[in-house]
N, C-alpha and C positions, 0 to 999 in steps of 0.2 A: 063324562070323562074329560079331563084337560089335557093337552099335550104342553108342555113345560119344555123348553130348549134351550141350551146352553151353546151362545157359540163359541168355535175357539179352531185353532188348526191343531191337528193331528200331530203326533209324534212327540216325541221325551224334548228332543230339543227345543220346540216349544213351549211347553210345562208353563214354563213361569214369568212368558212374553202376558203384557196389559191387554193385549187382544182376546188373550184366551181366561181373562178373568170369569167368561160367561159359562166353559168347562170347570172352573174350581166352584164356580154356587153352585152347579148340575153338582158334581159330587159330591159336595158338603151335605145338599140336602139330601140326596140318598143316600149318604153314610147316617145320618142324624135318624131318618125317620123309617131304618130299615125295610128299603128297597131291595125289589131281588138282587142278585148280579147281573153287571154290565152282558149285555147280549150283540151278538150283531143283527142287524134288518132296519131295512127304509137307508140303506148306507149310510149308516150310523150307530152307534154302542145307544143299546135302550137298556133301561132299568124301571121294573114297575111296581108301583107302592100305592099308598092311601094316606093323605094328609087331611085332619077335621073332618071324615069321611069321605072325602073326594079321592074316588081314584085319578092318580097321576101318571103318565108316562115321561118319564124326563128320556130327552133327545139329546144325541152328542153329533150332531152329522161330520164323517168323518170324510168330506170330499174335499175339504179346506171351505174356509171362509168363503169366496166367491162364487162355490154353487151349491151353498148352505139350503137353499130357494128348493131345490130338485127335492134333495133329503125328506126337507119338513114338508113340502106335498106328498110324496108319499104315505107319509104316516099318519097326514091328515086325512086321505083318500080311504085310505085302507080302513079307516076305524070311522069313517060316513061322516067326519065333523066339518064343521065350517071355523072359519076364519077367526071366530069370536072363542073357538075353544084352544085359541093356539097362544100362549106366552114365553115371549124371548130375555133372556140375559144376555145385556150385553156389555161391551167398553163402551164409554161416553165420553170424549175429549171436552164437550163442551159443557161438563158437570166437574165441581172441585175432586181432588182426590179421594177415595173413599165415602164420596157421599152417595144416596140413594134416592131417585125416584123413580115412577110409576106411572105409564099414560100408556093411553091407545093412541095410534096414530098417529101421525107428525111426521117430520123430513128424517132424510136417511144422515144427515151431517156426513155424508162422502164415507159412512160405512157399509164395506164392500159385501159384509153379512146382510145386512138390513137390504141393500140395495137386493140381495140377491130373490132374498124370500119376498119382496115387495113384487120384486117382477114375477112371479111365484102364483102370487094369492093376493095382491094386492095390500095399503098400507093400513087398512086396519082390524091389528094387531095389539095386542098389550106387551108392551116391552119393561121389563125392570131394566132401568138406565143407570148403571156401575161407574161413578166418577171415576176417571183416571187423570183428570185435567189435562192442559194443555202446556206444550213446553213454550209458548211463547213465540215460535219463528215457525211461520207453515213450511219451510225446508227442512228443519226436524222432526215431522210430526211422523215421517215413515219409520223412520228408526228408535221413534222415544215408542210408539204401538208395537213395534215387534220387538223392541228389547225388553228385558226381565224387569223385575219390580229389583227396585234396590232394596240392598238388603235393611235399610233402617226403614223401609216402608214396610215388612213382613209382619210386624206385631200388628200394625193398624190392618191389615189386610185379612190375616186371620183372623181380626175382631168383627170385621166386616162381614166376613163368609159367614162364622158362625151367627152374627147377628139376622144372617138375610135365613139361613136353613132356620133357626130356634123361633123365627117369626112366619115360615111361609106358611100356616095354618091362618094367617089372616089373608093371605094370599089366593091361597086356595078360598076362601068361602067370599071372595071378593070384595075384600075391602081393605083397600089398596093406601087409602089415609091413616087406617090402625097399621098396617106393615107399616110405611116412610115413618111414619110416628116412631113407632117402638124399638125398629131399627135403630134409628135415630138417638133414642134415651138409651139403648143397650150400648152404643159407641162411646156413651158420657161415664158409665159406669165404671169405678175404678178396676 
Protein backbone atom coordinates (compact mmCIF):
# COMPACT_ATOMS: atom_id res chain seq x y z
CA UNK A 1 0.00 0.00 0.00
CA UNK A 2 1.23 3.80 -0.75
CA UNK A 3 -0.19 6.50 0.92
CA UNK A 4 -0.31 9.37 -1.91
CA UNK A 5 -0.84 13.26 -0.36
CA UNK A 6 -1.98 16.20 -1.60
CA UNK A 7 -1.28 19.30 0.11
CA UNK A 8 -3.26 22.28 0.20
CA UNK A 9 -5.35 24.32 2.77
CA UNK A 10 -8.77 23.72 3.41
CA UNK A 11 -11.76 25.62 2.42
CA UNK A 12 -13.64 26.95 -1.11
CA UNK A 13 -11.71 30.13 -0.64
CA UNK A 14 -8.66 28.54 -1.16
CA UNK A 15 -9.70 26.25 -4.28
CA UNK A 16 -7.48 27.80 -6.65
CA UNK A 17 -4.60 29.56 -4.30
CA UNK A 18 -0.80 27.83 -6.15
CA UNK A 19 -0.31 26.40 -2.60
CA UNK A 20 -3.20 24.03 -2.98
CA UNK A 21 -2.10 22.73 -6.37
CA UNK A 22 -1.11 19.53 -4.41
CA UNK A 23 -5.22 19.22 -3.48
CA UNK A 24 -6.12 19.52 -7.43
CA UNK A 25 -3.59 16.31 -8.50
CA UNK A 26 -5.14 14.52 -5.21
CA UNK A 27 -8.41 15.00 -6.96
CA UNK A 28 -7.68 14.67 -10.58
CA UNK A 29 -6.34 11.35 -9.87
CA UNK A 30 -9.19 10.14 -7.89
CA UNK A 31 -11.60 11.35 -10.11
CA UNK A 32 -9.43 9.75 -13.22
CA UNK A 33 -8.86 6.39 -11.74
CA UNK A 34 -12.28 5.89 -9.80
CA UNK A 35 -11.52 6.21 -6.27
CA UNK A 36 -14.08 5.87 -3.51
CA UNK A 37 -15.43 9.10 -2.15
CA UNK A 38 -13.82 11.64 -0.28
CA UNK A 39 -14.08 10.31 3.65
CA UNK A 40 -12.93 11.95 6.68
CA UNK A 41 -10.03 10.13 9.14
CA UNK A 42 -6.30 10.79 9.99
CA UNK A 43 -7.78 14.81 9.91
CA UNK A 44 -8.05 14.73 6.60
CA UNK A 45 -10.62 13.68 3.31
CA UNK A 46 -9.13 9.98 2.18
CA UNK A 47 -10.27 8.53 -0.93
CA UNK A 48 -9.16 4.90 -1.76
CA UNK A 49 -8.45 3.14 -5.17
CA UNK A 50 -5.86 0.93 -7.14
CA UNK A 51 -3.40 2.36 -9.71
CA UNK A 52 -1.29 -0.46 -12.02
CA UNK A 53 -2.42 -2.73 -9.16
CA UNK A 54 -1.19 -0.75 -6.23
CA UNK A 55 -3.51 0.08 -3.74
CA UNK A 56 -3.39 3.84 -3.11
CA UNK A 57 -4.66 5.97 -0.30
CA UNK A 58 -4.63 9.62 -1.51
CA UNK A 59 -4.59 12.13 1.68
CA UNK A 60 -5.95 15.65 1.81
CA UNK A 61 -4.88 16.62 5.50
CA UNK A 62 -7.33 19.15 6.38
CA UNK A 63 -5.44 20.95 9.45
CA UNK A 64 -4.02 23.55 7.02
CA UNK A 65 -0.71 23.47 5.64
CA UNK A 66 1.55 23.97 8.69
CA UNK A 67 0.46 20.73 10.70
CA UNK A 68 0.05 18.66 7.37
CA UNK A 69 3.12 16.52 9.62
CA UNK A 70 0.39 15.35 12.34
CA UNK A 71 -2.33 14.27 9.50
CA UNK A 72 0.12 12.05 7.41
CA UNK A 73 1.65 10.26 10.67
CA UNK A 74 -1.47 9.24 11.28
CA UNK A 75 -2.28 7.40 8.39
CA UNK A 76 1.06 6.27 8.09
CA UNK A 77 0.71 4.81 11.70
CA UNK A 78 -2.52 3.34 11.43
CA UNK A 79 -1.85 1.21 8.18
CA UNK A 80 1.98 -0.03 9.93
CA UNK A 81 4.00 1.87 6.81
CA UNK A 82 7.21 3.67 6.96
CA UNK A 83 8.26 6.62 5.41
CA UNK A 84 9.32 5.03 2.01
CA UNK A 85 5.50 4.35 1.41
CA UNK A 86 4.47 7.99 1.74
CA UNK A 87 4.34 10.53 -1.60
CA UNK A 88 3.61 14.13 -1.34
CA UNK A 89 2.43 16.77 -4.03
CA UNK A 90 3.28 19.69 -3.86
CA UNK A 91 3.81 23.65 -4.99
CA UNK A 92 7.56 24.31 -5.96
CA UNK A 93 8.42 28.04 -6.30
CA UNK A 94 11.78 27.01 -7.27
CA UNK A 95 10.58 24.83 -10.34
CA UNK A 96 9.14 26.80 -13.80
CA UNK A 97 5.55 27.03 -14.00
CA UNK A 98 3.79 23.86 -14.70
CA UNK A 99 6.66 21.80 -14.89
CA UNK A 100 7.19 18.50 -13.04
CA UNK A 101 9.55 16.53 -11.15
CA UNK A 102 10.08 13.74 -8.79
CA UNK A 103 12.80 13.05 -5.92
CA UNK A 104 13.07 11.71 -2.52
CA UNK A 105 14.41 13.84 -0.05
CA UNK A 106 16.05 17.23 -0.22
CA UNK A 107 15.43 20.74 1.56
CA UNK A 108 12.06 22.05 2.49
CA UNK A 109 12.62 25.51 0.07
CA UNK A 110 10.69 27.32 3.26
CA UNK A 111 7.49 25.12 2.53
CA UNK A 112 5.53 25.22 5.53
CA UNK A 113 3.78 21.63 4.33
CA UNK A 114 7.10 19.95 3.63
CA UNK A 115 8.53 21.59 6.83
CA UNK A 116 5.70 20.11 8.60
CA UNK A 117 5.67 16.40 7.61
CA UNK A 118 9.63 16.48 7.75
CA UNK A 119 9.39 17.27 11.45
CA UNK A 120 6.78 14.45 11.30
CA UNK A 121 8.77 11.38 9.89
CA UNK A 122 11.64 12.92 8.76
CA UNK A 123 12.93 13.99 5.01
CA UNK A 124 12.89 11.06 3.19
CA UNK A 125 9.99 11.03 1.35
CA UNK A 126 8.99 11.12 -2.42
CA UNK A 127 7.66 14.27 -3.35
CA UNK A 128 6.12 15.11 -6.93
CA UNK A 129 7.54 18.85 -7.16
CA UNK A 130 4.47 21.13 -9.09
CA UNK A 131 6.19 24.13 -10.72
CA UNK A 132 4.61 27.35 -9.83
CA UNK A 133 7.76 29.51 -10.28
CA UNK A 134 8.84 32.28 -8.66
CA UNK A 135 7.56 35.87 -8.80
CA UNK A 136 10.98 37.38 -8.68
CA UNK A 137 11.03 39.62 -5.35
CA UNK A 138 11.06 37.33 -1.87
CA UNK A 139 8.59 40.13 -0.57
CA UNK A 140 6.06 38.67 -3.10
CA UNK A 141 6.39 35.18 -2.71
CA UNK A 142 3.49 35.20 0.35
CA UNK A 143 0.90 36.50 -1.63
CA UNK A 144 1.92 35.20 -5.31
CA UNK A 145 1.46 31.21 -3.01
CA UNK A 146 -1.86 32.12 -1.68
CA UNK A 147 -3.14 33.87 -4.42
CA UNK A 148 -5.13 32.03 -7.44
CA UNK A 149 -3.62 30.88 -10.57
CA UNK A 150 -4.62 33.58 -13.22
CA UNK A 151 -6.94 32.97 -15.27
CA UNK A 152 -4.64 32.55 -18.72
CA UNK A 153 -2.65 30.17 -16.57
CA UNK A 154 -5.97 27.69 -16.19
CA UNK A 155 -5.55 25.82 -19.62
CA UNK A 156 -1.81 24.96 -18.96
CA UNK A 157 -2.91 23.96 -15.42
CA UNK A 158 -5.64 21.65 -16.24
CA UNK A 159 -3.15 20.17 -18.85
CA UNK A 160 -0.89 19.56 -16.16
CA UNK A 161 -3.35 17.93 -13.70
CA UNK A 162 -4.72 15.76 -16.14
CA UNK A 163 -1.20 15.00 -17.42
CA UNK A 164 0.24 14.02 -13.76
CA UNK A 165 -3.41 11.64 -12.88
CA UNK A 166 -3.23 9.93 -16.83
CA UNK A 167 0.49 9.14 -15.94
CA UNK A 168 0.43 8.16 -12.13
CA UNK A 169 0.48 4.36 -13.06
CA UNK A 170 4.16 4.95 -13.60
CA UNK A 171 4.07 6.56 -10.49
CA UNK A 172 2.54 4.05 -8.66
CA UNK A 173 4.95 1.06 -9.81
CA UNK A 174 7.95 3.49 -9.33
CA UNK A 175 9.31 4.82 -11.91
CA UNK A 176 9.51 8.14 -11.48
CA UNK A 177 11.71 8.97 -14.92
CA UNK A 178 8.74 7.31 -17.29
CA UNK A 179 6.08 9.79 -15.18
CA UNK A 180 8.60 13.41 -15.45
CA UNK A 181 8.99 11.80 -19.11
CA UNK A 182 5.56 11.38 -20.20
CA UNK A 183 4.20 14.17 -18.24
CA UNK A 184 6.33 16.09 -19.99
CA UNK A 185 5.51 14.87 -23.75
CA UNK A 186 1.73 14.91 -22.68
CA UNK A 187 2.20 18.99 -21.87
CA UNK A 188 3.74 19.21 -25.79
CA UNK A 189 0.71 17.52 -27.22
CA UNK A 190 -1.46 19.93 -29.11
Amino acid sequence: MQIWVGLGNPGAQYALHRHNVGFMAADLVAELHGFSPWTKKFRSLIADGRIAGQRILLVKPQTYMNDSGDAVQQALRFHKLEVDALTVFHDELDLAPMKVKVRTGGGLAGHNGLRSINAALGSEFRRVRIGIGHPGNKALVTNYVLGNYAKSEMDALADLLGAIAAEAPSLATGDEVRFMNDVALRQQQP
